[in-house]
Every structure is written in structure tokens, then in C-alpha cells.
N, C-alpha and C positions, 0 to 999 in steps of 0.2 A: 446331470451333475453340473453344478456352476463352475465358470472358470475362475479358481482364485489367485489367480492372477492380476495385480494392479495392475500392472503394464498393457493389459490386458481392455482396460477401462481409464483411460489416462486423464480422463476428464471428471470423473466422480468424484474428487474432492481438490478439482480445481480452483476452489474458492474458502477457503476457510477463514475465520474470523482471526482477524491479527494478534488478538489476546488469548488463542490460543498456539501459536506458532511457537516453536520448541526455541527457535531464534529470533523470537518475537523483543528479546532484552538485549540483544544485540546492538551496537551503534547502528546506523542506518548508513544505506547504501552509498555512494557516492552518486550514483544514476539517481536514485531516491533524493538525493542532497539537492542535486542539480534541476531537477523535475518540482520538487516541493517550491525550490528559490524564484524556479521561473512562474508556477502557478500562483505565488504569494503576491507578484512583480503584475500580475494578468489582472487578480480579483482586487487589485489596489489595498494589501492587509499583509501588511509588513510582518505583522506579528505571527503571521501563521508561520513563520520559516522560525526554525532555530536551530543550530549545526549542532546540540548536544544531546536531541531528543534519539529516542531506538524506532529500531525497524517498524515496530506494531505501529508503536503514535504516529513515525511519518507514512507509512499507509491510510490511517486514517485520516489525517491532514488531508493527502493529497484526494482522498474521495469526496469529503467535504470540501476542498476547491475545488474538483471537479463539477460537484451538483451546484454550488455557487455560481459557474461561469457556463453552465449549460452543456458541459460536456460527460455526461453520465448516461448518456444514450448506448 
């Protein structure tokens, strides 16, 4: 019998897509806020940052800075 237990397996939906995060409409992080400002500041694209976007869009933001400045490995 399987354990069903998440805790159990804490890594099986360690990644899920930002549009579907239950707090995905939420404001965005402060760390989030801070991490987006700096990688906006890195890829020379001002425009990526914006202090009024939610959790999911600066997640995605920061993934596409990421694979923009080679840090997606």
C-alpha cells in the first residue's frame, strides 16, 4: 500500500505552475519584490519590474530573467 502521505514525498509537486497557485492573485512577495528589482536592474529591462503585479506574474517575471541572463541552470 502507498504512503499517502505528502510529507511523505515533499518534493512531488515542488514546482507547480504559478497560475495555478491558490495564492497565485495575491500581491507579490517583498523578497519576490526585491529579487524581480534586482534581476530587472541585471537584464537591463526596466520594464520587467512593477511593484503592483501578484505572486504568479512575478514568478514568472523572475523565470524569464532568469533564462534571459543565463541563470536557469
Amino acid at each position: 500500500m502507498a504512503d499517502e502521505n505528502p510529507k511523505s514525498r515533499p518534493t512531488d509537486n515542488a514546482e507547480k505552475d504559478p497560475d495555478n497557485w491558490v495564492s497565485g492573485e495575491d500581491p507579490m512577495t517583498g523578497a519576490q519584490a526585491s529579487y524581480l528589482k534586482t534581476l530587472s536592474e541585471q537584464a537591463d529591462d526596466p520594464d520587467a519590474f512593477d511593484d503592483t503585479i501578484s505572486k504568479a506574474e512575478a514568478s514568472k517575471r523572475i523565470d524569464a530573467l532568469k533564462a534571459k541572463l543565463g541563470l536557469d541552470q
